[in-house]
KOLNU-466957 format. One record per residue (C-alpha): x, y, z; residue in three letters. Coordinates in steps of 0.02 Angstrom, whole numbers, padded with zeros to 5 digits, always signed. Each point is the difference from the previous one (the first is absolute). Layout:
BEGIN
PT X Y Z ALA
...
//
This chain:
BEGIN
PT +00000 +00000 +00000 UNK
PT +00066 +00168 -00045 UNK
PT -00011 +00123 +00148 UNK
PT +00057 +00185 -00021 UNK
PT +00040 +00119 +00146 UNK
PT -00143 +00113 -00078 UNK
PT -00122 -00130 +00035 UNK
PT +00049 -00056 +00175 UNK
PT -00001 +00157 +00067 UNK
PT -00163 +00089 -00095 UNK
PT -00119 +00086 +00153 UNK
PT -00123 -00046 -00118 UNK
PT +00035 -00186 +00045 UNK
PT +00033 +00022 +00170 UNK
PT -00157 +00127 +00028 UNK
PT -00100 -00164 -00070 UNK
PT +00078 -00126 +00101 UNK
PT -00052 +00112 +00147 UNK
PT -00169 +00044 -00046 UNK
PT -00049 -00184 -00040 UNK
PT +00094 -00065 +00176 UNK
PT -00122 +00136 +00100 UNK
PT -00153 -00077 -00061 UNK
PT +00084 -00172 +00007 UNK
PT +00039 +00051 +00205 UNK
PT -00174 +00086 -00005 UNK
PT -00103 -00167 -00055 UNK
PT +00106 -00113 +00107 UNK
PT -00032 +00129 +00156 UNK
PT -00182 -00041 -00014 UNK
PT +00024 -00186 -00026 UNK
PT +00107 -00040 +00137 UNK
PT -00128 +00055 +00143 UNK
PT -00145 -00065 -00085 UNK
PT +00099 -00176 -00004 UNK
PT +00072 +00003 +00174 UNK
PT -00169 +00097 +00106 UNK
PT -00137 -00031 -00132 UNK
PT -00123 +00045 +00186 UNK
PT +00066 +00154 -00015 UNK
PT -00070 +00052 -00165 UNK
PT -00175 -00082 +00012 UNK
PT -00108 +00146 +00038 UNK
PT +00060 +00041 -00185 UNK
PT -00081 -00111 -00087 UNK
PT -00145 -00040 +00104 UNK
PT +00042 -00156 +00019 UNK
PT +00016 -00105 +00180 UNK
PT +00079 -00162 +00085 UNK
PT +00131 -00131 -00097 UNK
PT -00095 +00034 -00163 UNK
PT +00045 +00173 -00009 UNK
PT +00164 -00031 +00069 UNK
PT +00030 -00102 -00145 UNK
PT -00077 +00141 -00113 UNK
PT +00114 +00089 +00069 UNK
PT +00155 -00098 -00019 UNK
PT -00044 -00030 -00181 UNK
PT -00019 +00191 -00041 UNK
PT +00184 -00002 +00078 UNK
PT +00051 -00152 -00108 UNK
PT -00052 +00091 -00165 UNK
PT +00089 +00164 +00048 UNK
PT +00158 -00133 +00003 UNK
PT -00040 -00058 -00164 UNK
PT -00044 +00146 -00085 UNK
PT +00186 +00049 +00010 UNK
PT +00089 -00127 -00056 UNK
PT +00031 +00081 -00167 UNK
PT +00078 +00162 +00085 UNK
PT +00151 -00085 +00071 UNK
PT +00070 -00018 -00187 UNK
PT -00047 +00162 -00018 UNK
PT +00097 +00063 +00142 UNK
PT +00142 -00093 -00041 UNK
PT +00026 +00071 -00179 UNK
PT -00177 +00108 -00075 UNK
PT +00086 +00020 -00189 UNK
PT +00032 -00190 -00013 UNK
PT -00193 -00058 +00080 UNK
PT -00088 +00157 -00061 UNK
PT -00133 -00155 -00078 UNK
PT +00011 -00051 +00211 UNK
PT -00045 +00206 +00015 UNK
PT -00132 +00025 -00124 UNK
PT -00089 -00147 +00075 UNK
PT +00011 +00094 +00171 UNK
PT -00065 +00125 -00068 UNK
PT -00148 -00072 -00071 UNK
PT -00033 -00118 +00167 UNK
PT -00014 +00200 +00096 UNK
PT -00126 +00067 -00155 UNK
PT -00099 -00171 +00047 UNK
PT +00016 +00016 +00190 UNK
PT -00059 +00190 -00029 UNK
PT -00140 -00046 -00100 UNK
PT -00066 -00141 +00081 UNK
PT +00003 +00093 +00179 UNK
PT -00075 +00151 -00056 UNK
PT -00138 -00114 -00091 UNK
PT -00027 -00085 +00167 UNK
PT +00013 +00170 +00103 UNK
PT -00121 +00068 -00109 UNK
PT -00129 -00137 -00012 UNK
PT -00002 -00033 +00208 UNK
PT -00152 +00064 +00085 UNK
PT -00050 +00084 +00116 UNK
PT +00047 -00057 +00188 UNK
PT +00166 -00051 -00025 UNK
PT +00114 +00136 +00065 UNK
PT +00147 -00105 +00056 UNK
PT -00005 -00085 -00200 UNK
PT -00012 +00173 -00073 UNK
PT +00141 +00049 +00121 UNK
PT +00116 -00151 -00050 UNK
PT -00067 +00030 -00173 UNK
PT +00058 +00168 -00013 UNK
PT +00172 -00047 +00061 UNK
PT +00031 -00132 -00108 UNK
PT -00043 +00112 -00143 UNK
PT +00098 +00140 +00058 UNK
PT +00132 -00127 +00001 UNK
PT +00004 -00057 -00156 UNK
PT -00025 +00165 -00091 UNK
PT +00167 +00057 +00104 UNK
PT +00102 -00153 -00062 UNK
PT -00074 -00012 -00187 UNK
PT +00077 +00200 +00005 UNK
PT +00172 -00060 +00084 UNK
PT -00004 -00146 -00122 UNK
PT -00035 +00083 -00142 UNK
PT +00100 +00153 -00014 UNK
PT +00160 -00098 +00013 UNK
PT -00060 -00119 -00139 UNK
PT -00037 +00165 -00116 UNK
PT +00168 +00092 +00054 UNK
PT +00098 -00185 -00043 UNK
PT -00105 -00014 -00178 UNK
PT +00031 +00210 -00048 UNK
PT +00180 -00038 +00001 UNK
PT -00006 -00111 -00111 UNK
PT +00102 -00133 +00129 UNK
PT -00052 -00139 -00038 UNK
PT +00152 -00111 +00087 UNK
PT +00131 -00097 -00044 UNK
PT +00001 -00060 -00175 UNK
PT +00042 -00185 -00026 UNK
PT +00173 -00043 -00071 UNK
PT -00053 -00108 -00174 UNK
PT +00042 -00193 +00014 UNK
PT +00166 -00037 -00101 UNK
PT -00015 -00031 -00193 UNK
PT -00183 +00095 +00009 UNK
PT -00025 +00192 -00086 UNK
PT -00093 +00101 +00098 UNK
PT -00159 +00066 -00052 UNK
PT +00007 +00176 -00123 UNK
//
C-alpha cells in the first residue's frame, strides 16, 4: 500500500476519525448501562419486572451492534468510507424510524415521548458529526490509498 506523509497527517482524516469515535463513545455510553442496570432505565419504556429488564438489555445489545461498522471506520475512514456511508445511512434510518415512532405515539405517554425525543435528538447530532466528515473526506477528492497493480497487469487508462 502506498502511504504519503500528506495523507497520514490530513486534519481532514483525523477530524473524521474523531467525529465518528464520539458517536462511536456516544452509542456505547448508552449501551453499557442499559446492559449492566437495565432496572434503572425501565420507567423509560414503560415497561416492568424481568421482561422489561430484558427489553432493556436488548435495546443495550443493539446499541452494541449498531457499531460494529464504526471501528473500521475509526481505524482508517478513507480506506472503509463503504464501512462510513453505511453509518451514515443506519443514523438517516435510526432518525427516521424514531421520529416516525415519536410522532405516531399518543397521547399519555410522557416518559416514551421523553425517551423518544432523546433518541431523536441523538441521532440527528451524530448523522451531523457523521456526515460532515464524510463530505469534507469526499470534497477533497481523497479517496485513499491507491492499490499498487499486480505484476505483468496494465493498469486501467
Amino acid at each position: 500500500m502506498f502511504r504519503s506523509k500528506r495523507y497520514y497527517s490530513s486534519r481532514a482524516l483525523w477530524w473524521a476519525r474523531g467525529a465518528v469515535l464520539l458517536v462511536w463513545l456516544s452509542n456505547l455510553s448508552a449501551a453499557v448501562p442499559y446492559i449492566l442496570w437495565p432496572e434503572r432505565y425501565l420507567w423509560a419504556f414503560e415497561v416492568q419486572g424481568v421482561a422489561g429488564e430484558v427489553l432493556v438489555r436488548s435495546i443495550g445489545l443493539l446499541f452494541v451492534m449498531w457499531v460494529v461498522p464504526y471501528v473500521p471506520v475509526i481505524l482508517h475512514p478513507l480506506r472503509h468510507r463503504s464501512c462510513h456511508t453505511v453509518i451514515i445511512i443506519q443514523q438517516l434510518l435510526g432518525l427516521a424510524g424514531e421520529s416516525w415512532i415519536l410522532a405516531t405515539l399518543p397521547p399519555g405517554h410522557p416518559a416514551l415521548r421523553n425517551t423518544g425525543g432523546r433518541f431523536v435528538l441523538f441521532d440527528l447530532v451524530g448523522l451531523l458529526l457523521l456526515l460532515v466528515p464524510w463530505l469534507l473526506l469526499r470534497r477533497r477528492g481523497d479517496e485513499g490509498p491507491k492499490r499498487k497493480p499486480r505484476a505483468g497487469l496494465k493498469p486501467p487508462r
